[in-house]
C-alpha positions in Angstrom: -30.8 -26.1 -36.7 -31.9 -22.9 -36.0 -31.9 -20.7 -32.8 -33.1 -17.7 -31.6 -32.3 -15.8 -28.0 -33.8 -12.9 -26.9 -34.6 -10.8 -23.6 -38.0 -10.2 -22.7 -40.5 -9.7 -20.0 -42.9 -12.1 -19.5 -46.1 -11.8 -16.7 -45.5 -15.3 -14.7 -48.4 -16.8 -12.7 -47.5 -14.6 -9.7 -49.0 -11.4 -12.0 -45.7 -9.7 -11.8 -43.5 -8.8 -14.9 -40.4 -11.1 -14.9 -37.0 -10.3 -16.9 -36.4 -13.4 -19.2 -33.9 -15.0 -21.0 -36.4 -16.4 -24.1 -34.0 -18.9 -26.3 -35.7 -21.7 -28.6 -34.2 -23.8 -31.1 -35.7 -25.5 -33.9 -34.6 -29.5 -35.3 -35.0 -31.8 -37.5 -34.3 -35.5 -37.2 -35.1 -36.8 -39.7 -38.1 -35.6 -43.1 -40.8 -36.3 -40.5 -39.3 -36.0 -37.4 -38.6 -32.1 -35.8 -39.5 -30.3 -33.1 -38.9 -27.3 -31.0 -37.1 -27.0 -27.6 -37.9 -23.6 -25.7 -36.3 -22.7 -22.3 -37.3 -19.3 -20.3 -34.9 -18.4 -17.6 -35.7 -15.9 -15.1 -33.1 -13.3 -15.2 -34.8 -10.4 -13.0 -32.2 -10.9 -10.2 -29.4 -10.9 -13.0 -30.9 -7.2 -14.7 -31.6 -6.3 -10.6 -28.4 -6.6 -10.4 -26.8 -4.8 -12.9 -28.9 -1.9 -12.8 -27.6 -1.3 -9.1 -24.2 -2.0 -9.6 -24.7 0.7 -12.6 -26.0 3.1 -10.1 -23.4 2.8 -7.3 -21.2 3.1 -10.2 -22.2 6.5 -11.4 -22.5 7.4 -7.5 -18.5 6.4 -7.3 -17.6 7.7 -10.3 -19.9 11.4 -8.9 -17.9 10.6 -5.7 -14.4 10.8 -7.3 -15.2 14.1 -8.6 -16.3 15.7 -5.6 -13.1 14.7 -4.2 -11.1 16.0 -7.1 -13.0 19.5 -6.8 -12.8 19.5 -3.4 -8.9 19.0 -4.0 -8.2 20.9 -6.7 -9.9 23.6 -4.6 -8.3 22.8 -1.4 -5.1 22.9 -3.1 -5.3 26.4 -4.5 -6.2 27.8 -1.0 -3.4 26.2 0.6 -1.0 26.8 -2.2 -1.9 30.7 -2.3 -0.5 31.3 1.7 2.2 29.0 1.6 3.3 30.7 -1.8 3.3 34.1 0.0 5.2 32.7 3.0 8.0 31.4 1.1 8.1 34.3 -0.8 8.2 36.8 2.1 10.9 34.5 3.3 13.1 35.3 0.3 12.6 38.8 1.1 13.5 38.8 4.8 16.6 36.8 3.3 17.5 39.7 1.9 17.6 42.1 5.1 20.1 42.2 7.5 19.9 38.9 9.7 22.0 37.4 11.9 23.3 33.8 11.9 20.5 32.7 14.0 18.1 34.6 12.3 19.3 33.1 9.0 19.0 29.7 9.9 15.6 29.8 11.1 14.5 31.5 8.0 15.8 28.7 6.2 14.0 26.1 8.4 11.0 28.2 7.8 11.2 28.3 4.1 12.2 24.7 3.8 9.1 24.0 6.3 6.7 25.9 4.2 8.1 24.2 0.8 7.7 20.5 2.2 4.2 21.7 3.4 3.8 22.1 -0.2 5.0 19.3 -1.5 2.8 17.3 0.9 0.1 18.9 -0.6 1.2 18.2 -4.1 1.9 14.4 -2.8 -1.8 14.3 -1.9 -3.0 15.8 -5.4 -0.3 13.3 -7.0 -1.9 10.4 -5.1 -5.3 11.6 -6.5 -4.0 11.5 -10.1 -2.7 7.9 -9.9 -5.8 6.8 -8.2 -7.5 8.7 -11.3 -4.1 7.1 -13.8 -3.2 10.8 -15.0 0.2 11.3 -13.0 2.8 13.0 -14.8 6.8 12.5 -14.1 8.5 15.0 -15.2 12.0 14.8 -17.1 13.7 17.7 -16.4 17.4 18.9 -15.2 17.8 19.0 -10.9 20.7 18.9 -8.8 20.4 16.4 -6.5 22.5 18.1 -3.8 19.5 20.7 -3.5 16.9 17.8 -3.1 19.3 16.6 -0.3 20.1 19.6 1.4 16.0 20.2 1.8 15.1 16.7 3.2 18.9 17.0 5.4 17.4 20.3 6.8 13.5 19.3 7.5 15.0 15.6 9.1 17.9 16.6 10.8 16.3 19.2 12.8 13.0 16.6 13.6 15.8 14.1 14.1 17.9 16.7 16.5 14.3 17.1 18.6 14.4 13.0 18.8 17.8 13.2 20.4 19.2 11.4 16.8 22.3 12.0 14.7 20.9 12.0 10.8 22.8 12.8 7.8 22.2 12.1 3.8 25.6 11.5 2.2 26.5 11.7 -1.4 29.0 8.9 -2.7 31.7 10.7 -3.7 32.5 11.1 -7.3 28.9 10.9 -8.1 27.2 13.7 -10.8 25.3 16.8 -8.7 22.6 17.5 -12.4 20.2 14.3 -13.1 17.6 14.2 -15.5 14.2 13.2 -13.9 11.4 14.1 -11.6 12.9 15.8 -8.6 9.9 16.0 -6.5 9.4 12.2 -6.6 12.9 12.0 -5.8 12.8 13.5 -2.9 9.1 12.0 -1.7 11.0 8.3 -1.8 13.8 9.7 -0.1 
């Protein structure tokens, strides 16, 4: 037994080129007795098919790119102000302020550093969509993550007319080794 399968295009009786499936196979029953079975199966729809799904395929894949430029680019002109606001915030730190004036600044500086860790969350979200995010291992003090998110909740909380408040168990270690800016985006 032999058998052979190949694609091909074949001109049917409707004078129009068809994608086929061609497949035959040789027997033998007995010295005088073999034969040849041949089946054609019309597989334009199947190879129709395929070539869309290959083009809205490359048209996702072109889409995902544009959105990753478009990020990436986004991202740097956000970045570049907020940058410059929290470091002009430093500076002011350093003047003469009052209590008042100090707190705000704070509230500003935390503000502008949440702003950009929103805008790293949607550049991380990209990245796992993409299956390149990163998690970093490195020293943080947790009490620093907590005192950010306790000052940019509290006062949206205050605003609400609610009481809010992250507490640390007592006993606990302030230094962990991890990712501190995923940290503080499930908190």
């Amino acid at each position: 037994n032999s058998k052979v399968s190949k694609e091909m295009d074949i001109v049917f009786k409707d004078k129009k080129v068809h994608n086929t499936l061609y497949t035959k196979s040789a027997f033998k029953i007995s010295e005088n007795a073999s034969g040849l079975i041949g089946t054609v199966i019309d597989i334009s729809e199947k190879i129709k098919f395929e070539k869309e799904l290959a083009e809205e395929k490359l048209k996702a894949e072109e889409a995902t790119r544009n959105k990753t430029y478009f990020l990436a680019t986004m991202s740097h002109e956000i970045k570049t102000p907020l940058n410059a606001i929290i470091g002009y915030s430093q500076l002011l730190g350093q003047t003469a302020l009052d209590e008042s004036q100090k707190d705000y600044l704070k509230k500003v500086e935390a503000s502008a550093r949440v702003l950009l860790s929103i805008l790293n969350d949607i550049l991380d979200f990209t990245k796992i969509t993409e299956g390149k995010v990163d998690i970093e291992q490195i020293e943080f003090d947790i009490k620093e993550v907590v005192d950010t998110l306790q000052t940019l909740i509290a006062d949206r909380a205050e605003k609400k007319g609610l009481d809010f408040e992250f507490k640390i168990a007592p006993g606990l270690p302030s230094n962990y080794i991890g990712d501190p800016l995923r940290i503080e985006q499930i908190l």
